[in-house]
KOLKOLMAR-294844 format. One record per residue (C-alpha): residue number from 1; residue in three letters; x, y, z. Coordinates in Angstrom, 1 decimal, padded with zeros to 4 digits. Layout:
// KOLKOLMAR-294844
{k: NUM	r: ala	xx: X	yy: Y	zz: Z}
...
***
This chain:
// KOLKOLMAR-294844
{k: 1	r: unk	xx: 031.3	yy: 039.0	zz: 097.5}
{k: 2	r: unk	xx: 033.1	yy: 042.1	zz: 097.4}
{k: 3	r: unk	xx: 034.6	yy: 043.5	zz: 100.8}
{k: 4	r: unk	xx: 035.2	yy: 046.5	zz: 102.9}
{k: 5	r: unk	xx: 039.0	yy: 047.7	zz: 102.3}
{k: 6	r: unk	xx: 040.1	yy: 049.6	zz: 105.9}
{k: 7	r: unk	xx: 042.7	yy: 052.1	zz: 105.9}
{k: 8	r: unk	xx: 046.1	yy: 050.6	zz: 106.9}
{k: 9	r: unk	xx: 047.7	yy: 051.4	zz: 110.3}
{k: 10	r: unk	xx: 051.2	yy: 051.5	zz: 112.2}
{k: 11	r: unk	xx: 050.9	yy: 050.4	zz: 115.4}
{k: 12	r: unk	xx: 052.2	yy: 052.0	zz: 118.7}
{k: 13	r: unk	xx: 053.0	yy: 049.1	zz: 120.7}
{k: 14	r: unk	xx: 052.9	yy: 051.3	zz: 123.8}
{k: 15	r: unk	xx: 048.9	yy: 051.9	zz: 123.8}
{k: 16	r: unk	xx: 046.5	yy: 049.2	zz: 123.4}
{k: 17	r: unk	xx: 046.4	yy: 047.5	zz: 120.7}
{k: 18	r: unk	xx: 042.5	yy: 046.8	zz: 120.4}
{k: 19	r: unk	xx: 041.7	yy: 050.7	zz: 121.2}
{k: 20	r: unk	xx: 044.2	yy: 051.6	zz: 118.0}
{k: 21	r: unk	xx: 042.7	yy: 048.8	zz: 115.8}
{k: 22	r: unk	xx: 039.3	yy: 050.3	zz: 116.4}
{k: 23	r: unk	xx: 039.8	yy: 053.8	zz: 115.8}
{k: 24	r: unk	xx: 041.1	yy: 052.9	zz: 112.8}
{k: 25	r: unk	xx: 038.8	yy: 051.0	zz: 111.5}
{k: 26	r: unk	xx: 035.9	yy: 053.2	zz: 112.9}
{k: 27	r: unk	xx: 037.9	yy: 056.3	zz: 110.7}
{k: 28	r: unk	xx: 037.9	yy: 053.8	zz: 107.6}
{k: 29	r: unk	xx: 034.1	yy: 053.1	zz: 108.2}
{k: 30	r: unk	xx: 032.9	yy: 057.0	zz: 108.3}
{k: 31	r: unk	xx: 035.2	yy: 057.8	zz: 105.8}
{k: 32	r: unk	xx: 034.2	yy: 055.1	zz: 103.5}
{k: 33	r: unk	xx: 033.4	yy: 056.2	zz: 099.9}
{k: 34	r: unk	xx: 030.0	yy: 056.3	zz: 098.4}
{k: 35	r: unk	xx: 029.3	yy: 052.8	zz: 096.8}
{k: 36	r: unk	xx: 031.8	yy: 051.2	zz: 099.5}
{k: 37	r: unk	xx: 030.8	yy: 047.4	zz: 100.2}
{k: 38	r: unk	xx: 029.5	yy: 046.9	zz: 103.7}
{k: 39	r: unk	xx: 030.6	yy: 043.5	zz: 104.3}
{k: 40	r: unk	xx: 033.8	yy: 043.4	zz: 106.5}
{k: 41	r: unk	xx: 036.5	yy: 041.1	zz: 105.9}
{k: 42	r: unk	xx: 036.7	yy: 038.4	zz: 108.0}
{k: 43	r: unk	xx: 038.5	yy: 038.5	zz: 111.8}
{k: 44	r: unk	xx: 041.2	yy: 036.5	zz: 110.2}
{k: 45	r: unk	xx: 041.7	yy: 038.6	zz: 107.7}
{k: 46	r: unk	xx: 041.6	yy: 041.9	zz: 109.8}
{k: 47	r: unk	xx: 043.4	yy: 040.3	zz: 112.1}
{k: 48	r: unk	xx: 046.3	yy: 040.3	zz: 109.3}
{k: 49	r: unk	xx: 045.6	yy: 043.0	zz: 108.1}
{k: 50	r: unk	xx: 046.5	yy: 045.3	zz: 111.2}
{k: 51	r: unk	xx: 049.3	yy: 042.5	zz: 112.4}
{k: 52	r: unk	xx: 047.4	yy: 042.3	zz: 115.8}
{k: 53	r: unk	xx: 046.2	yy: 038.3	zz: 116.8}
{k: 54	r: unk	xx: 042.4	yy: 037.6	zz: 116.6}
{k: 55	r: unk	xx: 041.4	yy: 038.0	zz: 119.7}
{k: 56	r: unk	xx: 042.7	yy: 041.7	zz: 120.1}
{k: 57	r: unk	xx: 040.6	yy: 041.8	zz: 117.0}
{k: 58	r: unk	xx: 037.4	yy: 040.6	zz: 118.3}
{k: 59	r: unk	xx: 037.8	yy: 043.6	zz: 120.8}
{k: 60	r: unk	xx: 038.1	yy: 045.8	zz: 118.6}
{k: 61	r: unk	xx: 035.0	yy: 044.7	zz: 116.6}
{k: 62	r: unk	xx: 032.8	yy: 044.5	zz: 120.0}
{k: 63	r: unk	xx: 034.1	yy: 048.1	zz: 120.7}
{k: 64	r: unk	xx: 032.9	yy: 049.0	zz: 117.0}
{k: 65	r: unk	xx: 029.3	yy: 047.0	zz: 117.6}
{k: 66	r: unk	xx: 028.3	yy: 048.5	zz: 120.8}
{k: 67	r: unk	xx: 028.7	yy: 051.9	zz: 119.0}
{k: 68	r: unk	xx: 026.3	yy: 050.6	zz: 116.9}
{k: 69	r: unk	xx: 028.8	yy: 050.8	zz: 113.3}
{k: 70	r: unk	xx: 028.4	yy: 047.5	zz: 112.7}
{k: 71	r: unk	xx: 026.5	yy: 044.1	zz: 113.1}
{k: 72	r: unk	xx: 027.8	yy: 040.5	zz: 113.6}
{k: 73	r: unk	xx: 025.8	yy: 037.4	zz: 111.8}
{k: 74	r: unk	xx: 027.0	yy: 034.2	zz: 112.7}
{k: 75	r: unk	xx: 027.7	yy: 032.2	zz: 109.7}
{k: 76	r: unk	xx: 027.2	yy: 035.2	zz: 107.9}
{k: 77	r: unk	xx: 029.8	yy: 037.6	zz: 108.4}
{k: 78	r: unk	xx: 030.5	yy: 041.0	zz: 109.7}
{k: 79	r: unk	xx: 028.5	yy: 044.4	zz: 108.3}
{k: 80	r: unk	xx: 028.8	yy: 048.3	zz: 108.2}
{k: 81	r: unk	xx: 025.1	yy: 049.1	zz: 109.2}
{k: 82	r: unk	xx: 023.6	yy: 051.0	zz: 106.4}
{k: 83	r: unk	xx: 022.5	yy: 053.6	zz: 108.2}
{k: 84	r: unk	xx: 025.6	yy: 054.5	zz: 109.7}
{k: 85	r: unk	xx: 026.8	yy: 057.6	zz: 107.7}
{k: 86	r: unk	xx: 030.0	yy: 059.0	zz: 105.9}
{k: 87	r: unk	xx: 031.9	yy: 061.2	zz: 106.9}
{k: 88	r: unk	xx: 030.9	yy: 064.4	zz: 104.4}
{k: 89	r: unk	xx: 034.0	yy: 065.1	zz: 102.9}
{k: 90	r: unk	xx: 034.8	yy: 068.7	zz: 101.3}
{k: 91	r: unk	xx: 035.5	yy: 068.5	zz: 097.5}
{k: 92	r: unk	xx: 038.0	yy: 071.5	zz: 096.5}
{k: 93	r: unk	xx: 038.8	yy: 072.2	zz: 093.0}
{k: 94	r: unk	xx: 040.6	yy: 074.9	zz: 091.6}
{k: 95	r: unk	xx: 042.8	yy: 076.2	zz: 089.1}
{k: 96	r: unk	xx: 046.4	yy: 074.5	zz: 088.2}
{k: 97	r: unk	xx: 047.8	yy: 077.8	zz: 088.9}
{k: 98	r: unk	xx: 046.0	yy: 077.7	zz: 091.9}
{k: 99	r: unk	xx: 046.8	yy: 075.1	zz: 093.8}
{k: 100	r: unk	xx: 050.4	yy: 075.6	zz: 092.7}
{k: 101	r: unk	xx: 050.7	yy: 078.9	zz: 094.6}
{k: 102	r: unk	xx: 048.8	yy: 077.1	zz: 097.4}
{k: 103	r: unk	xx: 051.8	yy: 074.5	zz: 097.9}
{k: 104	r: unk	xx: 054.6	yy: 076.8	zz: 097.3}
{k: 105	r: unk	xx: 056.7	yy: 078.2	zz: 100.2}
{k: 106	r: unk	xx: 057.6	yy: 075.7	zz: 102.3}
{k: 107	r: unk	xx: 060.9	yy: 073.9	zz: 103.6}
{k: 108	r: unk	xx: 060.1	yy: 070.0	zz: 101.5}
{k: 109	r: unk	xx: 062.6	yy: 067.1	zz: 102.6}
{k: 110	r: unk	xx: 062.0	yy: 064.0	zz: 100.7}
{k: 111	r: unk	xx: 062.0	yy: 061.1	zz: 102.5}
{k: 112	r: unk	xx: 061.8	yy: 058.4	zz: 100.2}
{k: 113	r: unk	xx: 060.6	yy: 057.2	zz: 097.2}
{k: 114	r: unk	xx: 060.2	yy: 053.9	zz: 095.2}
{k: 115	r: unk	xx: 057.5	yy: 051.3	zz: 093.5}
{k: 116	r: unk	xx: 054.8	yy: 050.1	zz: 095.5}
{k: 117	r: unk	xx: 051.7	yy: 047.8	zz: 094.7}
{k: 118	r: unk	xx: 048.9	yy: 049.8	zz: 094.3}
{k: 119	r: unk	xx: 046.5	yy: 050.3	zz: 097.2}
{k: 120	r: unk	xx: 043.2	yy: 048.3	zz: 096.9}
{k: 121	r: unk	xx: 041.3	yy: 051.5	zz: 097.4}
{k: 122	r: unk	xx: 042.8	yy: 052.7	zz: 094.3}
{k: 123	r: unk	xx: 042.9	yy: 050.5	zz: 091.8}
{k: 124	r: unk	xx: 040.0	yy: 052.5	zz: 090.2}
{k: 125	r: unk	xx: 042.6	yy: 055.2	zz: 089.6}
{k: 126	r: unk	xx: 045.2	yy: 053.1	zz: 088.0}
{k: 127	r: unk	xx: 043.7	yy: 050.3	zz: 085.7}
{k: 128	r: unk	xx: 045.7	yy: 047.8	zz: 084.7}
{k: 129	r: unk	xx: 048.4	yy: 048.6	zz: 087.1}
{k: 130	r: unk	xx: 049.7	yy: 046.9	zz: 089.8}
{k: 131	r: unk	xx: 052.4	yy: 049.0	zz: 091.1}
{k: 132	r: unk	xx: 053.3	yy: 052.9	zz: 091.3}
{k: 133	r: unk	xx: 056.2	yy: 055.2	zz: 092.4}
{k: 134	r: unk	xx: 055.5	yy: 056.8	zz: 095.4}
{k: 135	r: unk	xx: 057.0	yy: 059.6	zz: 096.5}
{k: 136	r: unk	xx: 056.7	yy: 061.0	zz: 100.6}
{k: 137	r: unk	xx: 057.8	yy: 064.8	zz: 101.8}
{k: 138	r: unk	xx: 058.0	yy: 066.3	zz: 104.8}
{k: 139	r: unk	xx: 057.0	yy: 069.9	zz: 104.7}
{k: 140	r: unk	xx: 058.0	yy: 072.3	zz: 107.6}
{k: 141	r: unk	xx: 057.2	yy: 076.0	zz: 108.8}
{k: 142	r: unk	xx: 059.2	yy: 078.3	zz: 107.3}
{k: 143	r: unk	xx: 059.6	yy: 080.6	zz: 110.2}
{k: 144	r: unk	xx: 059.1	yy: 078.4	zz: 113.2}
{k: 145	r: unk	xx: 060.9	yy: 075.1	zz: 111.5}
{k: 146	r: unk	xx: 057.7	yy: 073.2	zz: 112.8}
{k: 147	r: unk	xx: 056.4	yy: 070.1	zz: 110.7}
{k: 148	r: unk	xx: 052.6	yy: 071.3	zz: 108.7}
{k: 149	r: unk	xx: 052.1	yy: 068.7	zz: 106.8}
{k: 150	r: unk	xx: 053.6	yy: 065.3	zz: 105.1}
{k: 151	r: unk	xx: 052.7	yy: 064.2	zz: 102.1}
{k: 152	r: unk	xx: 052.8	yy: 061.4	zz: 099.8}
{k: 153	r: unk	xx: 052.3	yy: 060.8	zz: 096.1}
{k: 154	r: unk	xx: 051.3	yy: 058.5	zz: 094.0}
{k: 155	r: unk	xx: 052.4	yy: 058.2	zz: 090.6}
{k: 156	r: unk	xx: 052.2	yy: 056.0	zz: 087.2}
{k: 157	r: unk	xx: 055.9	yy: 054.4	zz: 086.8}
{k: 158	r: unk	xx: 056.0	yy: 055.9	zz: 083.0}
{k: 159	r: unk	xx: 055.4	yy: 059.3	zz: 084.6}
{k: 160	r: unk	xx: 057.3	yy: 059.2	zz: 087.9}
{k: 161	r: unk	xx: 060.5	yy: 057.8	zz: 085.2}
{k: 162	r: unk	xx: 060.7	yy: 061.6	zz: 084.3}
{k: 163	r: unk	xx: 060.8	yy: 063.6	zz: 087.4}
{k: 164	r: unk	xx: 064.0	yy: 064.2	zz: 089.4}
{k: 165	r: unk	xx: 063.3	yy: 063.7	zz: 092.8}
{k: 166	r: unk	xx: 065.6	yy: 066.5	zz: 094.1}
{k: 167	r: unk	xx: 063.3	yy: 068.6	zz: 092.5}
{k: 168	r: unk	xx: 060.5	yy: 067.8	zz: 095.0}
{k: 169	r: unk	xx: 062.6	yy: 069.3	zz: 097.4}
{k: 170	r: unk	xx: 062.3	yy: 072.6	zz: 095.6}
{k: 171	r: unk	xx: 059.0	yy: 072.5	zz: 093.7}
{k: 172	r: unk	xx: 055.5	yy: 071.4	zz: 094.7}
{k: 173	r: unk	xx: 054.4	yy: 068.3	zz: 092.7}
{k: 174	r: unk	xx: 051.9	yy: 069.7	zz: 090.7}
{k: 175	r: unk	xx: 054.7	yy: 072.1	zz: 089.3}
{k: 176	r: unk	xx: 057.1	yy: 069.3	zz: 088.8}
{k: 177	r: unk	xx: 054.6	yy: 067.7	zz: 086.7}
{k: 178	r: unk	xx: 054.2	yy: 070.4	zz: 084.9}
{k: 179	r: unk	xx: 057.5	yy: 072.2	zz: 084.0}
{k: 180	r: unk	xx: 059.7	yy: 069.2	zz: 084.9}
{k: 181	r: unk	xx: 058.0	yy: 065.8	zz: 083.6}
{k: 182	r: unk	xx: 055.8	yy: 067.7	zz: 080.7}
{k: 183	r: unk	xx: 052.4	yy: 066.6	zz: 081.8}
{k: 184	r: unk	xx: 049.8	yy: 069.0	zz: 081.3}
{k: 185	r: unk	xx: 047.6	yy: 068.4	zz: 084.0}
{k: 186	r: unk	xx: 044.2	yy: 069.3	zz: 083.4}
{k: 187	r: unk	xx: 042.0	yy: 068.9	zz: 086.6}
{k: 188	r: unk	xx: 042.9	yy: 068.5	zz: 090.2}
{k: 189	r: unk	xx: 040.2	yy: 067.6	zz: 092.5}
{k: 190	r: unk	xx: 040.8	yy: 067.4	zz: 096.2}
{k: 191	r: unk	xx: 038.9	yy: 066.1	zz: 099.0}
{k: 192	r: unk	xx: 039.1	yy: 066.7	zz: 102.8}
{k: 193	r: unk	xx: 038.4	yy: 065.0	zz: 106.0}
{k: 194	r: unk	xx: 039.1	yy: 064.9	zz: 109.3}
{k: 195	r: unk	xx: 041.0	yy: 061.6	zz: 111.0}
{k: 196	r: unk	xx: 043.3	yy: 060.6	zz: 113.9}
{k: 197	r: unk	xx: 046.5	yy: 060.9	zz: 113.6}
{k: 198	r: unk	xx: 048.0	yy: 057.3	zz: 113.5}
{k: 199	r: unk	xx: 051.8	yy: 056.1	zz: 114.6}
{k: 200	r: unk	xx: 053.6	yy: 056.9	zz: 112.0}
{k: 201	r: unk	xx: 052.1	yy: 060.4	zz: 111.0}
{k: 202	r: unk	xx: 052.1	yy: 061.7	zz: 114.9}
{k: 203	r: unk	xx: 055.8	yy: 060.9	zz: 114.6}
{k: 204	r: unk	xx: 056.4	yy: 062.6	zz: 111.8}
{k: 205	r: unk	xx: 054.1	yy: 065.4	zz: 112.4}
{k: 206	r: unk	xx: 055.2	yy: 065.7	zz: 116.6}
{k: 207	r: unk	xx: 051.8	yy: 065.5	zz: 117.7}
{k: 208	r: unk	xx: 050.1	yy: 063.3	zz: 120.2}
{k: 209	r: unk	xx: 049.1	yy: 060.1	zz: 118.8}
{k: 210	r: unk	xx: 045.3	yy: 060.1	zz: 117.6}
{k: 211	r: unk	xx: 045.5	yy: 063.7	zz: 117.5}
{k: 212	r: unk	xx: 042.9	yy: 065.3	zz: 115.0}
{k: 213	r: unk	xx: 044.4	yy: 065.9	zz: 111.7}
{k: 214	r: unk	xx: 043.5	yy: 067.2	zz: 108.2}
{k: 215	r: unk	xx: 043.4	yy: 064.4	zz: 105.4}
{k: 216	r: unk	xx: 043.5	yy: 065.6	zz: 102.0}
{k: 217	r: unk	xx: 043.9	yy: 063.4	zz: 099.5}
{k: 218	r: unk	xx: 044.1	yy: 064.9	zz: 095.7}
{k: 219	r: unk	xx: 043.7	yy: 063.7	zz: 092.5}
{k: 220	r: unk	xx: 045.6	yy: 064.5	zz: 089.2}
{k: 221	r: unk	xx: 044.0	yy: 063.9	zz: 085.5}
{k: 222	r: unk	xx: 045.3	yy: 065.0	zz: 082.4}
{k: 223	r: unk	xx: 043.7	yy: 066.1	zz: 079.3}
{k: 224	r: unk	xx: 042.8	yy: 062.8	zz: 078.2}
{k: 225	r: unk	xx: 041.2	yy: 061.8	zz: 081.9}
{k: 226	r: unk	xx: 043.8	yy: 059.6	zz: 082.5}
{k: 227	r: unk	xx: 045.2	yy: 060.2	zz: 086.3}
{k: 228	r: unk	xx: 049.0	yy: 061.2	zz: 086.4}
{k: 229	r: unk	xx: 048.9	yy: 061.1	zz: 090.4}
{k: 230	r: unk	xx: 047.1	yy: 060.5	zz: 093.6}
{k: 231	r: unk	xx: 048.6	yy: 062.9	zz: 096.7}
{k: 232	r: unk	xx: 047.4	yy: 062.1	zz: 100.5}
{k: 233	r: unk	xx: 048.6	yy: 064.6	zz: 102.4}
{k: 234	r: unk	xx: 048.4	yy: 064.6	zz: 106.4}
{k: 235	r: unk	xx: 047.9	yy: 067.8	zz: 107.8}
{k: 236	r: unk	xx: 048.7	yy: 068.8	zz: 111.4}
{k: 237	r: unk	xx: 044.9	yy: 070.2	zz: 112.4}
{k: 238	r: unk	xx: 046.4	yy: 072.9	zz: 115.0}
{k: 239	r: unk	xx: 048.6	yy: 074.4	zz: 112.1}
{k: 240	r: unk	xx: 046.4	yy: 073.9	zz: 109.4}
{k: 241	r: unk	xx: 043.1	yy: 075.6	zz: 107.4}
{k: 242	r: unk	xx: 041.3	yy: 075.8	zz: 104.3}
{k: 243	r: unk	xx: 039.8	yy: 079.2	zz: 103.0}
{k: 244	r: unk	xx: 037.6	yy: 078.8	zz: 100.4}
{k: 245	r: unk	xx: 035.8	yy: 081.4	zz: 098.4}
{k: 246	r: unk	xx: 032.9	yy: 081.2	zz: 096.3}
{k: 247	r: unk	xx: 031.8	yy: 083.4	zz: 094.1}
{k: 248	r: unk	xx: 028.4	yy: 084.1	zz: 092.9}
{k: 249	r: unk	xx: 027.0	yy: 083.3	zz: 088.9}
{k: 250	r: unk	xx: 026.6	yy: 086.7	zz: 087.1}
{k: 251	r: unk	xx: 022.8	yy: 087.2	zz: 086.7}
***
C-alpha cells in the first residue's frame, strides 16, 4: 500500500526534538495534496526519516493523535483521519512576463547547486527521472540588505546543462530559462501556503525558528507540457505579500 510522504526537516538540536518532529509532520499533513495516501509510514520509518530514535517518534505521533490528525490501529498501521482537512492553498497564475517582473530587483547570491535524487513528492513532475540539478538562492532587501526570501529550484539535468549559474545571480530563473537556456516556457502555475519556518530556513532567513512563513512552490511547463522546473521558495511572512487582481469577464 501506498504511503504518506512528510516534508523533510533539519533539526535544531537545541529545542525538543519530539515538538519539531510534530510540527512538521502536522504542516505535511494539512498541507498534503488532494489524492495524498492517508496511511503513515511506519514509526521505524519516520523515525528515519527525521533522524530522531523511535521513541521521540512515538511522542510526536501521540502529540499528533490527541489533536485528533490521526488514528493509531494496532496491527494496522498509522492514518491521516479523513476528515481532517488541507490546508487551501492559493493557486497564482500569470503571464511569463509577469512573473518575470515580479522576481526582478533583488540582491540573488547562489548558494549552491548540484544533482539530487528527486523528491518522492515529485516524481509526478519528472517521469522517468531519478535525479535533477538543483539550484538554491538567497534573495535580500535591496535597501535594508535584509533576507525576503530563499529559494530553490529544481531542474531536468538536460536543461539545467545549459544555464550558467552566475547568471542566477543576475537574472530571475524564469528569465534565465528563457533568454539564457532557450526554453520557451509556456505556463507557470504557483501555489501558496503558509508553514513554520524549520532549522535551516530560520537560519537563512534570521527569523525565529517555527516562525510563520510563505511557501510557494511553482511550477514550470513548456509548450509541449513537459515541466522544465519546480521552484520552492521560502518566504519571510513579516516581509512578504501577494497582491492579486482579478479582473471581471466582459459581458
Amino acid at each position: 500500500m501506498t504511503v504518506f510522504a512528510p516534508d523533510s526537516l533539519e533539526l535544531n538540536r537545541k529545542l525538543p526534538l519530539w515538538y519539531q518532529v510534530s510540527q512538521s509532520l502536522r504542516a505535511s499533513i494539512l498541507g498534503r495534496p488532494a489524492g495524498s495516501p492517508l496511511r503513515l509510514p511506519t514509526e521505524e520509518r519516520l523515525a528515519a526519516h527525521y533522524g530522531v530514535s523511535v521513541l521521540t517518534m512515538r511522542q510526536a505521533l501521540k502529540e499528533l493523535e490527541q489533536e485528533g490528525l490521526i488514528s493509531r490501529h494496532r496491527r494496522r498501521g498509522t492514518f491521516i483521519e479523513p476528515d481532517v482537512p488541507r490546508g487551501a492553498p492559493v493557486p497564482l497564475l500569470g503571464s511569463v512576463d509577469a512573473i518575470v517582473a515580479q522576481q526582478s530587483g533583488e540582491p540573488t547570491t547562489l548558494l549552491d547547486h548540484g544533482p539530487v535524487p528527486v523528491p518522492p513528492e515529485l516524481t509526478d513532475r519528472f517521469p522517468g527521472l531519478t535525479e535533477v540539478v538543483r539550484f538554491a538562492r538567497l534573495r535580500r532587501d535591496p535597501d535594508s540588505g535584509e533576507p525576503t526570501n530563499w529559494a530553490e529550484n529544481l531542474l531536468p539535468p538536460d536543461v539545467a546543462a545549459r544555464i550558467d549559474p552566475a547568471a542566477l545571480e543576475r537574472w530571475p530563473m524564469t528569465r534565465v530559462l528563457r533568454d539564457v537556456a532557450g526554453v520557451s516556457p509556456a505556463r507557470i502555475a504557483n501555489t501558496v501556503q503558509a508553514r513554520l519556518a524549520e532549522p535551516g530556513t530560520a537560519r537563512l532567513l534570521e527569523v525565529p525558528l517555527l516562525s510563520p512563513i510563505l511557501h510557494c512552490t511553482g511550477v514550470t511547463t513548456d509548450g509541449t507540457g513537459r515541466v522544465v522546473d519546480v521552484v520552492r521558495i521560502h518566504y519571510r511572512g513579516d516581509r512578504f505579500s501577494f497582491s492579486v487582481s482579478v479582473d471581471a469577464a466582459p459581458g
